[in-house]
C-alpha positions in Angstrom: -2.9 -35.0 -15.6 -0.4 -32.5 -14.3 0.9 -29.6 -15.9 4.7 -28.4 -15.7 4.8 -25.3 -13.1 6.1 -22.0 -14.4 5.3 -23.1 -18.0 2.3 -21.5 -18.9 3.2 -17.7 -20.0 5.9 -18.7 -22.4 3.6 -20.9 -24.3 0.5 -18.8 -24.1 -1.2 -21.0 -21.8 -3.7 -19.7 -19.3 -4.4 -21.0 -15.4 -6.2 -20.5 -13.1 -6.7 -21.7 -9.4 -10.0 -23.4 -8.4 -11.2 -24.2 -5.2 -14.2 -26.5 -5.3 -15.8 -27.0 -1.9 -18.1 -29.8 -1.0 -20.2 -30.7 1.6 -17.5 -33.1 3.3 -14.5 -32.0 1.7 -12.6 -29.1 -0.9 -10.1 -28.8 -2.9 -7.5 -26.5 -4.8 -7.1 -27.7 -8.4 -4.8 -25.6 -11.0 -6.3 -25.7 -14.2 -4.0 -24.8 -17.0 -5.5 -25.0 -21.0 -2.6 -25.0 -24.0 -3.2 -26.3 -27.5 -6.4 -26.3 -26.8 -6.3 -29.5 -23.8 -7.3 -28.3 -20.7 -5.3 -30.1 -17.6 -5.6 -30.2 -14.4 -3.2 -30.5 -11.1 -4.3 -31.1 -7.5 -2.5 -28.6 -4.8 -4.7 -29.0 -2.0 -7.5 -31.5 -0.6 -9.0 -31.1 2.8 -11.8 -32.0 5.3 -14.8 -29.8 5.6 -17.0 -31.2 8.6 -20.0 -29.9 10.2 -19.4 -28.7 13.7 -22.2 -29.4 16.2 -22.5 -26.7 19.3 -25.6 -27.3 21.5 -28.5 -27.7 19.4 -27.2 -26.6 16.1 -24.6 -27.6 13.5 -22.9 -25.1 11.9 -20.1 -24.6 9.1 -16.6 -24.1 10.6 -16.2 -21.1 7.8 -13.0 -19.7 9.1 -11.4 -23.0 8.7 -12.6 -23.2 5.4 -10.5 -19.6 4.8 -7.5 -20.7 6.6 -7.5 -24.1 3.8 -8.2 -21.7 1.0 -4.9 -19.8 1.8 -2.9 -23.0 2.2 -4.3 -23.7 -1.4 -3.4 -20.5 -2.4 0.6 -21.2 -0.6 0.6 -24.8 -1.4 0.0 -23.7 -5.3 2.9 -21.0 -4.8 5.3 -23.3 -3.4 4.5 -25.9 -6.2 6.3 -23.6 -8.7 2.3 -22.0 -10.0 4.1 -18.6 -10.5 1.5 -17.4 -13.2 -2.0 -17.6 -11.8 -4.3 -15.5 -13.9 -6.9 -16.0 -11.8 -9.0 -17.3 -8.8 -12.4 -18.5 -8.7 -14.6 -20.7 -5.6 -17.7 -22.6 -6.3 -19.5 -24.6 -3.0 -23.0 -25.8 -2.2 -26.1 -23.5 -1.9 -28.7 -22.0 0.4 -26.3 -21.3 3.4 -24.8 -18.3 4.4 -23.2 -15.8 6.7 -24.2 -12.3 7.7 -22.1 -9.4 7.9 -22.1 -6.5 9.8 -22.0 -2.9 8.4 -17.9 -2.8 9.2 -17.8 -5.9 7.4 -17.3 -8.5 10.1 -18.8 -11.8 10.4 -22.0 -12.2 12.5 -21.9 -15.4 13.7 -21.4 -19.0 12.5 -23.5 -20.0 9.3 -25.4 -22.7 9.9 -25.6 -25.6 8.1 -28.3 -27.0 5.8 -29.1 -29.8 7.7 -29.4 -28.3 11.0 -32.7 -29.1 12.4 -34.0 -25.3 12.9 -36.1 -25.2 9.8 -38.3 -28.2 10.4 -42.1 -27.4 9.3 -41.0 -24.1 8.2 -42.1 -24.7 4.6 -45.7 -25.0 5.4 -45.1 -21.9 7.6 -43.7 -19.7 4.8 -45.8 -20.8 2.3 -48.9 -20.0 4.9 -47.9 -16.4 4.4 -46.7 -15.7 1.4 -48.8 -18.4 -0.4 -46.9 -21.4 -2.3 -47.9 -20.2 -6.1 -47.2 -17.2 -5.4 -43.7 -18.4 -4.2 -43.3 -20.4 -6.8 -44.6 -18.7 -9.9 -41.7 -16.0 -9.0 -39.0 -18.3 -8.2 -39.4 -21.6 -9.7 -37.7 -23.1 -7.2 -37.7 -26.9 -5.6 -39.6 -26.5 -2.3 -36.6 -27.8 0.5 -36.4 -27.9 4.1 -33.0 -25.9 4.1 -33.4 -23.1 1.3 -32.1 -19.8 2.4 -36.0 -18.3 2.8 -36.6 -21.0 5.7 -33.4 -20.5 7.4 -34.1 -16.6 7.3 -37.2 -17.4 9.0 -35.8 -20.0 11.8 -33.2 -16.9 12.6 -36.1 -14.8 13.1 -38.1 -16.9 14.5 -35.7 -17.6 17.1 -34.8 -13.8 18.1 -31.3 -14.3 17.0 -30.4 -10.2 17.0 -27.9 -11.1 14.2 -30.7 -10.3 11.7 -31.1 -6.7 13.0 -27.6 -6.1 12.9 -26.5 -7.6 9.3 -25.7 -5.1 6.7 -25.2 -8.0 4.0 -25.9 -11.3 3.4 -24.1 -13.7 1.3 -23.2 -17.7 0.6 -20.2 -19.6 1.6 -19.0 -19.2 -1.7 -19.4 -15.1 -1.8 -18.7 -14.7 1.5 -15.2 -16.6 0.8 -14.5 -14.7 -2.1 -15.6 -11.7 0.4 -12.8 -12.4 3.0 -10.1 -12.9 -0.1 -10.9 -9.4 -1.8 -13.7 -7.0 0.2 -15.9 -7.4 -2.5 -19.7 -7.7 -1.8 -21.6 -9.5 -4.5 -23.7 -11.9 -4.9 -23.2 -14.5 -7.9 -26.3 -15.4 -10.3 -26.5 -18.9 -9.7 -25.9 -19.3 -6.0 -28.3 -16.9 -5.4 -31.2 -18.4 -7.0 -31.0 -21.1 -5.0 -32.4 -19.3 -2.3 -35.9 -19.1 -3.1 -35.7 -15.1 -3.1 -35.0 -14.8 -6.5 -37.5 -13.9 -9.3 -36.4 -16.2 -12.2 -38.0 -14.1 -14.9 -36.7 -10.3 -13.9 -33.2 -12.4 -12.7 -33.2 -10.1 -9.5 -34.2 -10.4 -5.8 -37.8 -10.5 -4.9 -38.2 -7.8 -2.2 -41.6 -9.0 -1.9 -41.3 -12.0 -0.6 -38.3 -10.4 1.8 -41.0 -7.7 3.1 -43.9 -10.3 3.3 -41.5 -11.7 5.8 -41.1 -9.0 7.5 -37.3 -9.5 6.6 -34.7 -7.1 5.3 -34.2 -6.6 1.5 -31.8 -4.2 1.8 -29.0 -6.8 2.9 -29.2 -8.6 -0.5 -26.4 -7.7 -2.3 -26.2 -6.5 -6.3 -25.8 -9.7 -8.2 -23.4 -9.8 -11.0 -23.1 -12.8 -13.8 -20.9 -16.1 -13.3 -17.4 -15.1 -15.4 -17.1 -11.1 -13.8 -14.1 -10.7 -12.2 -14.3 -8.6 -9.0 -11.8 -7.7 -7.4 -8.1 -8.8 -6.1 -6.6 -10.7 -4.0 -6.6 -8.1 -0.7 -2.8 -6.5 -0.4 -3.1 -8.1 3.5 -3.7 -11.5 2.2 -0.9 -11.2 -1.0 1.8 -10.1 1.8 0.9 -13.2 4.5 1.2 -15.5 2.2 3.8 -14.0 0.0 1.8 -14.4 -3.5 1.0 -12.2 -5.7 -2.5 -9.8 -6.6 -4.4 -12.3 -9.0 -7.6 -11.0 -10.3 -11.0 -13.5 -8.4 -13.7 -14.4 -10.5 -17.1 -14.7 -9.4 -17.3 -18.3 -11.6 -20.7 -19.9 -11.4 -20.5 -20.4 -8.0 -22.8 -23.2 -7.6 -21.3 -26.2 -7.2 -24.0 -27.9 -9.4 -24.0 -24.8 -12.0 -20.0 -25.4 -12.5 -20.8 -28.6 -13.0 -23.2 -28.1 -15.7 -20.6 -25.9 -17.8 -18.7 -29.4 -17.6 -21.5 -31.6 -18.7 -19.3 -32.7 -22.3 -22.4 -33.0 -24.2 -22.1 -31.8 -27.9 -25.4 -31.6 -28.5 -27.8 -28.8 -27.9 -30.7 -30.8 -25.7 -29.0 -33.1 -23.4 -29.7 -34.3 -19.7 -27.5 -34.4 -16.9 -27.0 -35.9 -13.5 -24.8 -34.4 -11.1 -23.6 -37.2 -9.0 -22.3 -36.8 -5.6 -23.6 -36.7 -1.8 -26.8 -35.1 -3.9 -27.7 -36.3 -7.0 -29.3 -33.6 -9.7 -30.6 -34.6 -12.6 -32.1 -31.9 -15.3 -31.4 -30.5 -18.3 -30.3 -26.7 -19.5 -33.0 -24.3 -20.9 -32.8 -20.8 -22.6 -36.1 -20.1 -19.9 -37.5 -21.5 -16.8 -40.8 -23.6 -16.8 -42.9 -21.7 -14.2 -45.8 -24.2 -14.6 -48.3 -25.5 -12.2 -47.5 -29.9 -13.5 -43.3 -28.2 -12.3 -44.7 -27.1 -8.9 -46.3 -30.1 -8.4 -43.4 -31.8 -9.4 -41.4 -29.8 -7.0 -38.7 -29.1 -9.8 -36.2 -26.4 -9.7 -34.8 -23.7 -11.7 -32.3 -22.9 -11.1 -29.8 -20.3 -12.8 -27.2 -21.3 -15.1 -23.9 -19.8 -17.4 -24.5 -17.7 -20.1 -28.7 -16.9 -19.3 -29.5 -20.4 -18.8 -31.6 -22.7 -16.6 -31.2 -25.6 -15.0 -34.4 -27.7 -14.4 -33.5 -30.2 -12.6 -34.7 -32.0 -9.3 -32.5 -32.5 -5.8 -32.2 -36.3 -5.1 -30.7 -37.8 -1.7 -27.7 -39.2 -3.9 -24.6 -40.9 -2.8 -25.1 -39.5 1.1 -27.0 -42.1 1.8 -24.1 -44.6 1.8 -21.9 -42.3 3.0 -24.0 -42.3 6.4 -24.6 -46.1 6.1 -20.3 -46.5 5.7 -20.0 -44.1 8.9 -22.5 -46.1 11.0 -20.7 -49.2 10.1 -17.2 -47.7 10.6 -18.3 -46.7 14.3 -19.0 -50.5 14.7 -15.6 -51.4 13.5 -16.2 -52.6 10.3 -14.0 -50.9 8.2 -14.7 -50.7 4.1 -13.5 -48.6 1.5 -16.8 -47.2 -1.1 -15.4 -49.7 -3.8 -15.4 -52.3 -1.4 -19.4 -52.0 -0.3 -20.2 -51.2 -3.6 -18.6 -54.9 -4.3 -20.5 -56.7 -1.9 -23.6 -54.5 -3.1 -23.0 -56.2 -7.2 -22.9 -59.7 -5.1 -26.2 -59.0 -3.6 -29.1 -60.2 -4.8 -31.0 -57.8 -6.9 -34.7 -56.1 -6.6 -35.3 -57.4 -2.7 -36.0 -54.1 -1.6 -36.2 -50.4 -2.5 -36.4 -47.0 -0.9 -37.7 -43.8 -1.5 -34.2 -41.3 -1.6 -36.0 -38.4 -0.5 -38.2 -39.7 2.2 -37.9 -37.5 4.8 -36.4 -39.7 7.4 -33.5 -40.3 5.4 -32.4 -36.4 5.4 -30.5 -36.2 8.7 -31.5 -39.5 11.0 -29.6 -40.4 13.8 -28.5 -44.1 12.2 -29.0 -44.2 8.7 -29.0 -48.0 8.1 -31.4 -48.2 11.3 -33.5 -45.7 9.7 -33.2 -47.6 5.8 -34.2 -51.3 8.0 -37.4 -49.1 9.2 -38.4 -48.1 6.2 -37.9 -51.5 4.7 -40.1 -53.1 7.6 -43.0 -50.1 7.8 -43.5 -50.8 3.9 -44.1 -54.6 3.9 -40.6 -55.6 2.5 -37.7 -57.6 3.6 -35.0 -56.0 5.5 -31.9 -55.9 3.9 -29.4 -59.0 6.2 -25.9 -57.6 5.0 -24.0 -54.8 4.3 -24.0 -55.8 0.7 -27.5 -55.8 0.7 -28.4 -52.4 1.9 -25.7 -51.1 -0.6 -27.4 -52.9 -3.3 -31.1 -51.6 -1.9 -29.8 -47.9 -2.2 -27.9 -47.8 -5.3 -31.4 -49.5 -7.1 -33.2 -47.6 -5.8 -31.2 -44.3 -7.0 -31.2 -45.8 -10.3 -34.9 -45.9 -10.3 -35.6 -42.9 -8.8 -33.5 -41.2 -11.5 -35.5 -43.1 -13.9 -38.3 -41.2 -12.8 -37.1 -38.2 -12.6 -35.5 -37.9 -16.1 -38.8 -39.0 -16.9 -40.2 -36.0 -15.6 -37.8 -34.1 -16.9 -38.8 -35.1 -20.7 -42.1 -33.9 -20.0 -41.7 -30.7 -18.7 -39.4 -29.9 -21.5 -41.3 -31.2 -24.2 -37.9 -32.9 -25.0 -36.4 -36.5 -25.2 -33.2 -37.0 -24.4 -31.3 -40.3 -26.1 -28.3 -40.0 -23.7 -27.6 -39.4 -19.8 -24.7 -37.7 -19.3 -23.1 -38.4 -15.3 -20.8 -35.9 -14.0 -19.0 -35.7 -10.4 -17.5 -37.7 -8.3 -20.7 -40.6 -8.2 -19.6 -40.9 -11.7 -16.8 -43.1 -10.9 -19.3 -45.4 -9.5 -19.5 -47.9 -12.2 -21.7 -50.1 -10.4 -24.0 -47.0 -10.0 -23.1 -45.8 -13.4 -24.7 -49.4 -14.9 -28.0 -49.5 -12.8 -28.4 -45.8 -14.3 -28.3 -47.1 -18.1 -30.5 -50.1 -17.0 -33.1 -48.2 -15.5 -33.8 -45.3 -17.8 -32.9 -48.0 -21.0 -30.5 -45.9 -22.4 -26.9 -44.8 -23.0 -24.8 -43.1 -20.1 -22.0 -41.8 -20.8 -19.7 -40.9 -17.2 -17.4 -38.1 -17.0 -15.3 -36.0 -16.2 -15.4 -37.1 -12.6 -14.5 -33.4 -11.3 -17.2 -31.7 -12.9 -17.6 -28.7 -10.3 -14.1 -27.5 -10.8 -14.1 -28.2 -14.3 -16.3 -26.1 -15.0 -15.3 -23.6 -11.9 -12.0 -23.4 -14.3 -13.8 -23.5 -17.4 -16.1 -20.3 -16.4 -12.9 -18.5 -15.2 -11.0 -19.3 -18.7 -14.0 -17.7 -20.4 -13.8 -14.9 -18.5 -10.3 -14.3 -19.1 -11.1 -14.7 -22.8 -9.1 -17.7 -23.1 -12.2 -19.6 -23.8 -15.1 -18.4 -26.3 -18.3 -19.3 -24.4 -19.7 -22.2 -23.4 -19.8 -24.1 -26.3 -16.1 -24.1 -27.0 -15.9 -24.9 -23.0 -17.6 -27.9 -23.5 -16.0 -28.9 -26.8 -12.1 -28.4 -24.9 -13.5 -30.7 -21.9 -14.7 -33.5 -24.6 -10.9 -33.5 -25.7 -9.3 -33.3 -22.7 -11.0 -35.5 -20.3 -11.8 -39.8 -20.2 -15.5 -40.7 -21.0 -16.7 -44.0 -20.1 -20.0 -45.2 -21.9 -23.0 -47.8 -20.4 -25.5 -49.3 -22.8 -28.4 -50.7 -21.0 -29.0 -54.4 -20.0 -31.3 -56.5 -18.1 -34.0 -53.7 -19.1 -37.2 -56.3 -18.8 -36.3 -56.5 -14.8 -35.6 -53.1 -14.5 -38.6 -52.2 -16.0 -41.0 -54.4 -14.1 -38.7 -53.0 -10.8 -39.7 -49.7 -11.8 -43.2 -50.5 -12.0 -42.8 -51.9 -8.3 -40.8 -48.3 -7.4 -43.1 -46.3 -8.9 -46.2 -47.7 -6.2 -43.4 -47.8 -3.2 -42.8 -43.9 -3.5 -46.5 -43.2 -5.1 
């Protein structure tokens, strides 16, 4: 899928330079569209690990710069002469603070740092959880930015009374590459502060807090451009001044814009270390059945939103493939996932989002005790626990899309799986079987597909969203799964649905 360096301005191709940042790794991925096929070129790939210091785990965020500008030398050096533009997307919720000459206060912490625990009960004790809700629409979690506000204050951390701004990885990245201060539409609703329906920050629920409004930033929409590269950071690293876009800087919202669904009502499932499955609306569903439901809302391209729900996702093996690795046994994911098809099916499930499974000190210790404190067998081999979690993410999708349907008033015929979970086929299969219906998986790099795609609109190189998805149809492999075995799926479901209740 690579493109020819130092080709694109002679042909009247556009790229662009994406850095999509995930919870345990990023990347720097020139994008280049030409006769209307959009390619795609890896420059850069690098760790990005947690760091724990005393109690807390935090985000090592000026490492995270430093790889950014070897993405932005490594692309230079690979002949990428004509970069129109620059864009980061990266996870929600967290962020840094800065001070009112601009520097950094403090570490960011990291979503799963234990500081928010019981927090949510706290917060909504004060402000009231309708009245949270009916203003934001968003998924009550442990780790949103309101509850991490609150831990900081709770704690005394003076860093509060001293910020001037506050902004997510993502913006605060962009922040250290061009002195811009904004905040970007869809990262920002993800913090619970947002109202969904005015589309700007709730200064209620800030003062109710007793916490400072004034460091929200102005918010502008995904595709503005806003700013340029800073002259200090063109002359270290000898490149030149490249307009950055504030894309839709939510990982999951980039990955949206690359759903490659051709139809106008379609579902999706993000699929990665978090699984979220939704669908897009032209307005969010503020109802009491979506609270209960704890569904989200969360903002999208072009005035959308996403409804969608959080699910543990792929992290869950991840943890279990660390564990194991620690004991010496040493697997790639395609190998567990192997042993996991060989594995007798339907012994036993979990719930994804029990709480226990968030952070736990041993995840396959923790998966045995759930297995054992609900009355089932626990899972003997490796193989077996794979096989536990990826049936039960299946089913728990199942329900979900489920609820999706009805709080849409919509039914959606096909699944569409994006992200990096979409390359597991194994996964992939269970999904169709469960929910008795097509899925079709791909593109695997959704988030900077649509990181590039958002920056190509805003360049004009694209017209909107619907021609964006139409290009990334062309220009990307789609694998389909029909569903099979859907009597035992059903009946497992049936056997979920009283597990999780």
């Amino acid at each position: 899928m690579s493109s020819r360096p130092d080709s694109g301005k002679e042909s009247g191709a556009t790229s662009v330079l994406a850095f999509d940042l995930g919870a345990s790794s990023g990347r720097a991925i020139v994008g280049r569209l030409a006769d209307g096929k959009l390619t795609m070129t890896e420059v850069h790939r690098f760790a990005n690990e947690p760091v724990a210091v005393g109690h807390h785990l935090h985000w090592d965020i000026l490492r995270l710069l430093h790889e950014i500008k070897q993405g932005l030398l490594k692309a230079k050096l690979a002949g990428y002469h004509d970069i129109d533009g620059i864009g980061i997307d990266s996870w929600a919720v967290d962020f840094g603070l800065l001070s009112a000459t601009g520097e950094l206060l403090g570490n960011p912490y990291h979503y799963r740092d234990r500081h928010t625990e019981g927090l949510i009960e706290e917060v909504c004790g004060v402000l009231g959880k309708e009245r949270i809700y009916r203003s934001t629409g968003i998924q009550f979690l442990p780790f949103n930015t309101i509850y991490q506000l609150r831990a900081i204050q709770k704690a005394g951390n003076p860093i509060l009374g001293q910020a001037k701004h506050l902004l997510m990885i993502a913006e605060l990245l962009r922040y250290f590459l061009t002195g811009a201060v904004k905040s970007e539409y869809t990262i920002a609703t993800h913090s619970q502060l947002l109202d969904a329906t005015a589309r700007t920050w709730d200064a209620g629920l800030l003062e109710g807090l007793g916490l400072p409004a004034s460091i929200m930033p102005d918010i502008v929409e995904p595709g503005t451009i806003v700013g340029d590269l800073l002259p200090s950071i063109c002359e270290e690293l000898g490149v030149p001044s490249v307009p950055v876009i504030a894309v839709a800087e939510h990982d999951t919202a980039s990955a949206v814009v690359a759903v490659p669904a051709a139809e106008g009502d379609f579902a999706y499932l993000s699929s990665g270390t978090w699984s979220l499955l939704g669908t897009e609306l032209p307005a969010p569903v503020l109802t009491d059945e979506a609270m209960r439901l704890n569904f989200t809302n969360e903002g999208g391209v072009e005035r959308t939103y996403r409804l969608l729900k959080n699910i543990m996702g792929l992290w869950l093996v991840q943890e279990c493939r660390n564990e194991w690795e620690k004991e010496g046994k040493r697997r790639t994911f395609a190998e567990l996932v192997k042993e996991g098809e060989q594995a007798e099916p339907f012994v036993s499930l979990i719930d994804p989002d029990h709480a226990d499974f968030m952070n736990p000190p041993h995840m396959p210790r923790q998966i045995e005790a759930f297995c054992r404190a609900t009355g089932q067998p626990v899972p003997e081999t490796e193989g077996a626990m794979i096989r536990c979690v990826l049936e039960s993410l299946a089913l728990k999708y199942r329900m979900v899309l489920d609820y999706t349907e009805r709080l849409s008033g919509r039914r959606f015929p096909v699944l569409h799986i994006v992200g990096g979970g979409s390359n597991n086929e194994l996964l992939n299969q269970f999904t169709a079987n469960a929910i008795g219906r097509k899925v079709i998986a791909g593109p695997t790099e959704g988030s900077a597909i649509g990181n590039i795609a958002v920056q190509l609109m805003a360049l004009g190189a694209l017209n909107g969203l619907a021609e964006a998805r139409a290009v990334i149809r062309d220009s990307f492999p789609l694998q389909a799964y029909e569903p099979r075995e859907t009597e035992a799926w059903t009946a497992a479901y049936e056997r979920f649905r009283r597990l999780v209740g």
